[in-house]
N, C-alpha and C positions, 0 to 999 in steps of 0.2 A: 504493500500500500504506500501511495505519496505522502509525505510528511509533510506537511507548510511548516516553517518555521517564521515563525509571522510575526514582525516587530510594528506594534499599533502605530496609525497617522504613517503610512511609508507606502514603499514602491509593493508590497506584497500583497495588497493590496488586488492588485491586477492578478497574482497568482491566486487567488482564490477566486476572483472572478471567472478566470478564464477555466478550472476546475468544474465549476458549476456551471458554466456553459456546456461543458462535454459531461456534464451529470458523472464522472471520474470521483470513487468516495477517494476521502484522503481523511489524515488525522492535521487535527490543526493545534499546535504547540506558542501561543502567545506569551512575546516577551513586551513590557512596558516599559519606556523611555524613564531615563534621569529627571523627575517635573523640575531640576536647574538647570541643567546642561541640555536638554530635551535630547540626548547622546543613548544610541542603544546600549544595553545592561552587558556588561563583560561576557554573561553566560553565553552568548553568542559564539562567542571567540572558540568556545568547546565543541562547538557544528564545523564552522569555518575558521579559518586564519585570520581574514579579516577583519570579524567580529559585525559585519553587518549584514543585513535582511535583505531582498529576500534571498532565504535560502532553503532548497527542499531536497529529500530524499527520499530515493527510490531503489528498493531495496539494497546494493551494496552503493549504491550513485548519489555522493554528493555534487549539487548543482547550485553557485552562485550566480548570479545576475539577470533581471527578468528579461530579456532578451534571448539571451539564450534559454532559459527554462519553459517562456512561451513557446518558443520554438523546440523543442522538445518533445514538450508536453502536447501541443496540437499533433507532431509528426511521429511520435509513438503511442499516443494513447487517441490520437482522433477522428481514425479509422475514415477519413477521407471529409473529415471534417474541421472547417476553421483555418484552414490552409489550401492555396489554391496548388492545382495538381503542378509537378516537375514541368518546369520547359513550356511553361504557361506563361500568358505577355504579365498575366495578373500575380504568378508566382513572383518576377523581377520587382514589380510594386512593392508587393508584400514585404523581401527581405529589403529593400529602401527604407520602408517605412520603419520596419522591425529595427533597424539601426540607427535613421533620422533622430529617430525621439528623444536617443539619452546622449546620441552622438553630436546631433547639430541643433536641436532643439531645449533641449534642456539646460546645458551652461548657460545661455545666456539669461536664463529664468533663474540660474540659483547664483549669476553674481548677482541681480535686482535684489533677490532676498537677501543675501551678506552688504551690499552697498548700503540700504535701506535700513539693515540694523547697525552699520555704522554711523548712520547720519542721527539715528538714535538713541545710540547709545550715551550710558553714564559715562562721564570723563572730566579729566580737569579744565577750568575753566577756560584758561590762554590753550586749550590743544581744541576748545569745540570748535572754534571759526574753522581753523587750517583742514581738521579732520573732515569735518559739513562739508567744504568751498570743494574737495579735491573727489569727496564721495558724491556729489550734486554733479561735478562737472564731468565726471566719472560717467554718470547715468543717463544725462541727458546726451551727451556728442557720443558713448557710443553703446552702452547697454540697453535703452529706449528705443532709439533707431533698427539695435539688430531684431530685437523681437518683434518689433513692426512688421520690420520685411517680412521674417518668418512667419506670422500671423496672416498679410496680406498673399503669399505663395500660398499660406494652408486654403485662406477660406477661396482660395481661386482654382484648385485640386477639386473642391467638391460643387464645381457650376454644372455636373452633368452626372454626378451621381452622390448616391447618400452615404456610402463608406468610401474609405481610403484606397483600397487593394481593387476594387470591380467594383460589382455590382448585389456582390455580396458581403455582408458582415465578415470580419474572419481577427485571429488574434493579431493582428497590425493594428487593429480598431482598440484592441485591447491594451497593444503596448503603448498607444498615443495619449492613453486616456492621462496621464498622469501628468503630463506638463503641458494638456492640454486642460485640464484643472487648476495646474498652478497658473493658467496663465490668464483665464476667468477670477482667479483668487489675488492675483498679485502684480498682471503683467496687462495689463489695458485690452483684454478679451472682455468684449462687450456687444450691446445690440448693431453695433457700425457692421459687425461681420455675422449677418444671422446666418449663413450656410454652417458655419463653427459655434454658432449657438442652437442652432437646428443640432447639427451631432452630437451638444452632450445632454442635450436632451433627450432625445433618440436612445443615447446609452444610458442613461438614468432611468432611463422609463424600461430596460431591458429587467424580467425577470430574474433573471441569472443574476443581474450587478444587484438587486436586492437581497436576493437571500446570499449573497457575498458579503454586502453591511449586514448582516444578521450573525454569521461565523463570525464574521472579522471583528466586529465593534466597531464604535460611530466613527467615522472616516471624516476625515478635515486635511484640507494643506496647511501644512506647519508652515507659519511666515508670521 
C-alpha cells in the first residue's frame, strides 16, 4: 500500500489529491509544522534525507518530490488513467507542464513570499528603510513582472480548452494546482484572468480535491 507522508499546509497536498482521483487506498501519516518556524518536524528526516514533504512509499520505494510521485503514481497505478498515452502530442504537454510548475512557475511565487516577509518583518530601526527600499524595488522591476508574464502565458494556454495537457483532466492539472493557488493567494491571480479562475474553480469543485481536504486537513497557502 502507498504511504503519504503528508506535512499539513504543503505541496502533499496534491498527493493525496491525485490518490483519490484514481480511488488508489493508501495510508496517510500527518506530520504538523513548527507554529514558529512554520519549518516541517525533524521526524521527516527519518523517511527522507531531506526532511521534507511530500514524501511516499511504496512498498520497498521511497519517492521525494510531487512531480515525480504524480508521475509515478498516474503511470503505475493508473491503468491508463490521468496521463495521456506514450508519443501523444498531449503526453509532450503533460511532462511540460508536470515540470513548469515547481521548475518555472513556482520561484518566482516563493521569492514574493520571502520579499514580502522581508519588507515585514521585525528589525532594527536604521536597517527598516535600507531592508523595505531594496525588498520593494526587489519586487516590483523584477518579481511582479515575472509572475505576470507567467500568469498572462497561463491564462492564454487555456483560450481553447478547460485543462492544461488536452482536453482532458489529467495529473499536470494536478501538479499546477499548487502555485496556481499561491498565486490566487499571494501573486495578483485575480478576476482580470477568468480562464485561471475558471480552472480553480473547476478543480475545487472536483470530488476527489474534497475528500482530499477531508484526509488531508484544512489546506491554506502558507504566506
Amino acid at each position: 500500500m502507498v504511504v503519504v507522508h503528508h506535512l499539513e499546509n504543503s505541496r502533499s497536498q496534491r498527493v493525496l489529491w491525485l490518490l483519490e482521483e484514481l480511488g488508489l487506498p493508501y495510508e496517510l501519516k500527518l506530520y504538523r509544522r513548527d507554529p514558529k518556524t512554520m519549518l516541517a518536524p525533524p521526524e521527516l528526516r527519518a523517511v527522507h534525507p531531506l526532511g521534507k514533504s511530500p514524501v511516499i512509499t511504496d512498498g520497498q520505494l521511497t519517492l521525494a518530490e510531487s512531480g515525480a510521485i504524480l508521475e509515478y503514481l498516474a503511470d503505475r497505478h493508473g491503468a491508463g488513467r490521468l496521463a495521456p498515452l506514450p508519443a501523444s502530442p498531449e503526453r509532450l504537454k503533460y511532462s511540460y507542464w508536470m515540470h513548469y510548475a515547481e521548475g518555472s512557475l513556482m520561484p518566482p511565487l516563493l521569492m514574493k513570499l520571502i520579499f514580502d516577509r522581508v519588507e515585514g518583518a521585525r528589525m532594527p530601526f536604521f536597517a527598516k528603510p535600507i531592508a523595505r527600499g531594496i525588498a520593494h524595488k526587489v519586487s516590483a522591476a523584477y518579481i511582479t513582472p515575472n509572475i505576470r508574464t507567467h500568469l498572462d502565458f497561463l491564462e492564454a494556454e487555456l483560450q481553447d480548452r478547460d485543462w492544461f495537457a488536452g482536453p482532458a483532466f489529467s495529473a499536470a492539472d494536478v501538479q499546477l494546482s499548487f502555485p496556481l493557488e499561491a498565486a490566487q493567494a499571494r501573486g495578483g491571480l485575480d478576476a482580470s484572468r477568468p480562464r485561471l479562475v475558471g480552472w480553480l474553480h473547476r478543480i475545487h469543485s472536483r470530488p476527489a480535491y474534497q475528500r482530499a481536504l477531508e484526509r488531508g486537513g484544512p489546506f491554506s497557502i502558507i504566506g
